[in-house]
N, C-alpha and C positions, 0 to 999 in steps of 0.2 A: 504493500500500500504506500501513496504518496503520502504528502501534506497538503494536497487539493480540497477544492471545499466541495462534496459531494451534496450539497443542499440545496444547490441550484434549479435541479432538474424539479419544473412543478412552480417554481417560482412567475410571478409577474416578470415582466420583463424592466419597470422600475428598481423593483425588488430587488432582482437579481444586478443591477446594474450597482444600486448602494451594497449589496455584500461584496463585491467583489473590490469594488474603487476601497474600502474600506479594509479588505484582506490584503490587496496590493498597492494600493495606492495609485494605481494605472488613472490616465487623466478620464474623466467620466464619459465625454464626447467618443472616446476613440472604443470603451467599454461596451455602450452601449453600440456602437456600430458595428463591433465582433460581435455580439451575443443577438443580435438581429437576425444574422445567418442561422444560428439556431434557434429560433422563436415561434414556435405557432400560434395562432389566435392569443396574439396576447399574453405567452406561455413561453418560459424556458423548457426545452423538452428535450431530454436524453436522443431520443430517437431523429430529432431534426438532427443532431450529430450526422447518422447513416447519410441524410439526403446532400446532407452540404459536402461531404465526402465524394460522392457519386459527382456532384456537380465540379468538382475540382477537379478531377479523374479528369473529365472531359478536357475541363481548361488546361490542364497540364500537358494532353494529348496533342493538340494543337501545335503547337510553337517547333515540334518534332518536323510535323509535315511542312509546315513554313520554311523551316534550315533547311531540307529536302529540297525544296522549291527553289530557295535564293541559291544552291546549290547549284541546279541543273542551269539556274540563269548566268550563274556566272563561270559555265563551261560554254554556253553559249557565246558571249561574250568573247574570249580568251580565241574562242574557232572562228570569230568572225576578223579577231585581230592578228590572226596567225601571222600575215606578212606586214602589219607593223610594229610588234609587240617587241621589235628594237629599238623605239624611241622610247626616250628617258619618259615622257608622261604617259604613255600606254603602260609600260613594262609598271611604272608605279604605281597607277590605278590597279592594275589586275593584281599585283604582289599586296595592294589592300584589302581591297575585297577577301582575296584569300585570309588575310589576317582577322577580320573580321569576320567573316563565316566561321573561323578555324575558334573564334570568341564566342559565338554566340551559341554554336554547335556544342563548346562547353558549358554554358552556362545552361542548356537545356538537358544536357547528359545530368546534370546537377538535382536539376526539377523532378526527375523520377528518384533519385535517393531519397530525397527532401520529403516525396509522397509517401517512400513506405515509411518514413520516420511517423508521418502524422498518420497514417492509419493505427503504427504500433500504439501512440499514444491515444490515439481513441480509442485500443480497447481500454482503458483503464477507465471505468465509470465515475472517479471523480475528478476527472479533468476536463470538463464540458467548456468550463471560458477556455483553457489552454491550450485544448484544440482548436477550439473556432479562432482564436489567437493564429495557430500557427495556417488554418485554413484559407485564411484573409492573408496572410502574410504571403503564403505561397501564391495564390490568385493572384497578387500583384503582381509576382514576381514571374510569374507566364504570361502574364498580360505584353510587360514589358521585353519579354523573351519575345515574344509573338511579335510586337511592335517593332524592334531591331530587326530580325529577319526579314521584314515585310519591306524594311527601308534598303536594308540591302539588296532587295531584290531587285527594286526599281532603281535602285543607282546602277546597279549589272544591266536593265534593261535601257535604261539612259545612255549608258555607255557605249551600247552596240548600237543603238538607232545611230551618235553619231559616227562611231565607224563606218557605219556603212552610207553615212550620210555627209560625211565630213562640214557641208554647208549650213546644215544645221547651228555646228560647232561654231563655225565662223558667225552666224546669228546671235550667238550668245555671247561670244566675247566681244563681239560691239557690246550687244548691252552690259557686260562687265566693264566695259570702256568709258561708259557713263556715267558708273558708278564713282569709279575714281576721280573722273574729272571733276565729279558732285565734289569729293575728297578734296582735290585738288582747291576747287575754287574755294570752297566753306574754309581752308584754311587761309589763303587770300584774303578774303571777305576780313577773318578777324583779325590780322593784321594790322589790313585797309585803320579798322574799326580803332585800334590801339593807337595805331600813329595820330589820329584824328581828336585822341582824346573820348572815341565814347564807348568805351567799357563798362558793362554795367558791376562786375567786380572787379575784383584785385586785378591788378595789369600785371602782375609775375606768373599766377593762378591762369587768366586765360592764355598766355603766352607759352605756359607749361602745356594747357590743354591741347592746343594749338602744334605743339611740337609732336605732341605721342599721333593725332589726327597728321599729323604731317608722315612721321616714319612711316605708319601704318598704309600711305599711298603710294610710296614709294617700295614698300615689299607687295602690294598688289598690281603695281605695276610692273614688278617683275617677273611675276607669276604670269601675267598677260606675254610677257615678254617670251617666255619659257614656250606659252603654249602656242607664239607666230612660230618659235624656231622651230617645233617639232610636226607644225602644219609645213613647213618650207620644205621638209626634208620628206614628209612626205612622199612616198612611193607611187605612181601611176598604177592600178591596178590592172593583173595583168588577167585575163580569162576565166582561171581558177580561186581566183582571189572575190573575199568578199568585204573590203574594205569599198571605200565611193574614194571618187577622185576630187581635189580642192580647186576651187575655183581661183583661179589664178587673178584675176583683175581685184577678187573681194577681198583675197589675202593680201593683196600690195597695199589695198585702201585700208586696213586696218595697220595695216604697220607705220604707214605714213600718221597716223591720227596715232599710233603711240610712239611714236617722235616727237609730234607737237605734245603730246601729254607730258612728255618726259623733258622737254625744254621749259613748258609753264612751272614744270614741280621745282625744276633748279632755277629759275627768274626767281623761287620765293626761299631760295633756302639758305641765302645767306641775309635774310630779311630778324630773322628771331633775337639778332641783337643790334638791333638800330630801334631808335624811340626812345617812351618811355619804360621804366621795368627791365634796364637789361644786366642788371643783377641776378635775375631770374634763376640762373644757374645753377647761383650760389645756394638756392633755397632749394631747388629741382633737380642740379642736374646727376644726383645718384640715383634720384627714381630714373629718370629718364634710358639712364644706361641700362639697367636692370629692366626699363622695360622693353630696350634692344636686344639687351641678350636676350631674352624670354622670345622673341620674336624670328631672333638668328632660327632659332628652332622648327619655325615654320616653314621650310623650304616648299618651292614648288613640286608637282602642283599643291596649292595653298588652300585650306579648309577655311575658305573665307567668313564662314559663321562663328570657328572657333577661333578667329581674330579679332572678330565684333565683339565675341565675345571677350576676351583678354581685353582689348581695350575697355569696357566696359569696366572692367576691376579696378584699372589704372588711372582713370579720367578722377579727377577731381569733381566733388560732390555739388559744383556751384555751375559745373559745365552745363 
């Protein structure tokens, strides 16, 4: 026998929610939302155990077939890039994917231990919250199994459209082109703003902000950069080949637009110590390094959301 409190079973579902917060201390909100799963009419019930069991079985089953799936997608992929998967952004997308599959593939091998542990612990008749505890806990955690799979799948399916599409590709990093230039200009802009005198805070604070929004354009323009070289070298597809071939006129015109991109960034980058605040340094400039090193880390190609994000951490709170 445990130390469980077998009194549960039979209770109100109030009831049961103040013995338990009261045995464990667990916060009440989270209490009552585990012991919901086991509740009928009103009723903590031994027996709802069996059904929330049965229901998790299923959820647990899922996320299997899903790594299955982002599996086959990303053998697909890999066959459709046979004759480019010598360039440095092909070869390191697919050596992703893998990495990922090869993650999340464990984390579901995981989920079937995890089930028989909570079966074990339901048979023990008085652990009704600690299993519905551990029942809730696992449902999450195939939800989230299920969710990563899913996403990998469609980044393996993203990936082959544009192999075999390459003009696609070229579609999108224009509009990644945009985005920096957004970058590019907003750090201009605040500049413009400081030299002028209208800041609405501290003028070392937006000029710091200003710096990190600055690096942060200049490594997605590198990334932009990474990914003309590895369209230029691009191979003609030959018969047997299921890659698409690049449009030669679209790819010049994007390179030329990240030359102007790449001459506006440096017109402003020797701008961050002229004005007022150019002190700034002195008060900033070990984050700022730190938050270059943290950055160096990001090589192409570049996970531009987990850069938003990083800078997000960085940016000062008045940004």
């Amino acid at each position: 026998m445990t130390d469980h409190d077998d009194t549960l079973d039979g209770l109100s579902l109030d009831a049961a929610v103040d013995a338990v917060v009261a045995r464990t201390g667990d916060d009440p909100d989270a209490v009552r939302a585990t012991l919901q799963r086991v509740t009928e009419e009103g009723e903590v019930r031994r027996d709802a155990v069996d059904d929330a069991l049965a229901h998790v079985s299923k959820v647990v089953s899922t996320p299997e077939t899903r790594v299955e799936n982002a599996g086959m997608l990303i053998d697909d992929a890999r066959e459709a890039a046979t004759a480019v998967d010598h360039l440095d952004g092909v070869a390191e997308r697919l050596d992703d994917f893998e990495e990922r599959h090869a993650a999340v593939a464990s984390r579901v091998d995981d989920l079937g231990d995890r089930l028989q542990s909570v079966v074990a612990l339901a048979g023990e008749s008085d652990a009704i919250y600690e299993t519905a505890a551990e029942i809730r806990r696992l449902n999450a955690a195939a939800n989230s199994a299920q969710h990563t799979a899913d996403e990998l799948g469609v980044d393996a399916e993203e990936f082959e459209a544009w192999v075999r599409t390459p003009d696609r590709r070229l579609d999108a990093l224009d509009d990644d082109a945009d985005a920096v230039a957004e970058f590019v200009d907003g750090v201009a802009g605040t500049l413009d703003a400081l030299s002028a005198g209208d800041a609405d805070v501290e003028p070392a604070t937006v000029r710091f902000d200003a710096a990190l929004r600055h690096r942060v354009a200049r490594l997605l323009l590198d990334d932009l950069r990474a990914e003309v070289e590895d369209l230029r070298a691009w191979p003609d597809p030959g018969p047997d080949d299921a890659h698409g071939a690049v449009d030669a006129e679209g790819l010049a015109a994007l390179d030329d637009r990240l030359t102007e991109l790449g001459e506006r960034w440096r017109s402003i980058d020797d701008r961050f110590d002229e004005g007022p605040a150019t002190g700034w340094r002195d008060r900033y400039g070990d984050r700022v390094a730190d938050f270059e090193a943290t950055l160096d880390g990001h090589a192409p190609p570049v996970d531009w959301g987990a850069v938003e994000s990083l800078l997000g951490e960085y940016r000062p709170e008045t940004a």
